[in-house]
C-alpha positions as semicolon CSV with decimal commas, in nm:
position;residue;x (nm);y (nm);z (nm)
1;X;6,540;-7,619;6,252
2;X;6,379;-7,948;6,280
3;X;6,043;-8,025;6,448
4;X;6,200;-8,214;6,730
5;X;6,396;-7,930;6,841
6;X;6,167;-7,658;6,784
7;X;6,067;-7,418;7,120
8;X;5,785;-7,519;7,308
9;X;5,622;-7,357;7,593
10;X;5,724;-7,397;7,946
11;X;5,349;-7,514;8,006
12;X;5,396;-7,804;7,802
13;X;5,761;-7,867;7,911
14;X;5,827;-8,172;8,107
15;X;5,899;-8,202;8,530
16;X;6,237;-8,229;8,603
17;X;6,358;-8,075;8,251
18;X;6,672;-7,865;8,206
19;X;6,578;-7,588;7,951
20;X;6,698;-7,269;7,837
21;X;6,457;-6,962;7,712
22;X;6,437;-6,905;7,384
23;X;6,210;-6,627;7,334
24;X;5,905;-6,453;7,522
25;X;5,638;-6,356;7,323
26;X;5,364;-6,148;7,565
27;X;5,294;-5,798;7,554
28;X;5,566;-5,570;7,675
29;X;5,452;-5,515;8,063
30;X;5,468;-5,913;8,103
31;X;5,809;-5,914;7,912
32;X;5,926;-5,694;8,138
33;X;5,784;-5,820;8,443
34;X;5,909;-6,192;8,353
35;X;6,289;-6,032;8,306
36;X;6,284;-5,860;8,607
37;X;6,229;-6,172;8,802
38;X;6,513;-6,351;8,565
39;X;6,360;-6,498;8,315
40;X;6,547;-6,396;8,026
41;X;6,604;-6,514;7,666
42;X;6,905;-6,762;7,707
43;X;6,878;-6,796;8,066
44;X;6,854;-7,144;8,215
45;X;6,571;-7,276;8,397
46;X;6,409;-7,606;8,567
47;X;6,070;-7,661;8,564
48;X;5,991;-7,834;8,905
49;X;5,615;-7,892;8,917
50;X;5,300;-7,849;8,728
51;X;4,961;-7,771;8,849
52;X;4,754;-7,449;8,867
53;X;5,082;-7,244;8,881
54;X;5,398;-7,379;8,736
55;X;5,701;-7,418;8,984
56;X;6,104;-7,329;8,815
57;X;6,411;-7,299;8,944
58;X;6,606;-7,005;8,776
59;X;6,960;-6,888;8,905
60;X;6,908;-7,112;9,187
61;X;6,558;-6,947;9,304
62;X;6,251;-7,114;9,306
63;X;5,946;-6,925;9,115
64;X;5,616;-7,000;9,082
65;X;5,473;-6,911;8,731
66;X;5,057;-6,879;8,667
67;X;5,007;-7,106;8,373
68;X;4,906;-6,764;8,176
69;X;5,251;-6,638;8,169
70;X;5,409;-7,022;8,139
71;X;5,268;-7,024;7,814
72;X;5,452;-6,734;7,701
73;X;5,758;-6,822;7,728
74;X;5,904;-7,039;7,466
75;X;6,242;-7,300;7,572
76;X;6,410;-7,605;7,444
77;X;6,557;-7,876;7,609
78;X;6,946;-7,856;7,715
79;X;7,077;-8,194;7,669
80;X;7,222;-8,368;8,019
């Protein structure tokens, strides 16, 4: 895997950008609480804003992430 397409963090992920979840690396209760509200490895999301909590668009719901938990979860980029 090359460094450009390595996961980053949905934190550090761009407005606007399609990604898709790649892993989720918190303790167990978080990993569990993130599924439950759809956030699952290989699952599709949009991040739509970035400020103290992080705003994404998963299965066509809008979420709002604390930047805590946004830095667990690791994505890439889907290409348009």
């Amino acid at each position: 895997m090359s460094a450009a397409s390595a996961p980053f963090t949905l934190c550090s992920a761009k407005c606007g950008q399609r990604l898709r979840i790649m892993a989720l690396v918190a303790c167990a209760e978080d990993c569990l609480r993130l599924r439950e509200l759809g956030l699952c490895e290989h699952t599709e999301v949009r991040k739509l804003s970035d400020g103290a909590a992080i705003l994404c668009s998963v299965y066509g719901v809008r979420l709002a992430l604390g930047r805590d938990l946004g830095a667990r979860v690791l994505v890439e980029p889907i290409a348009a």
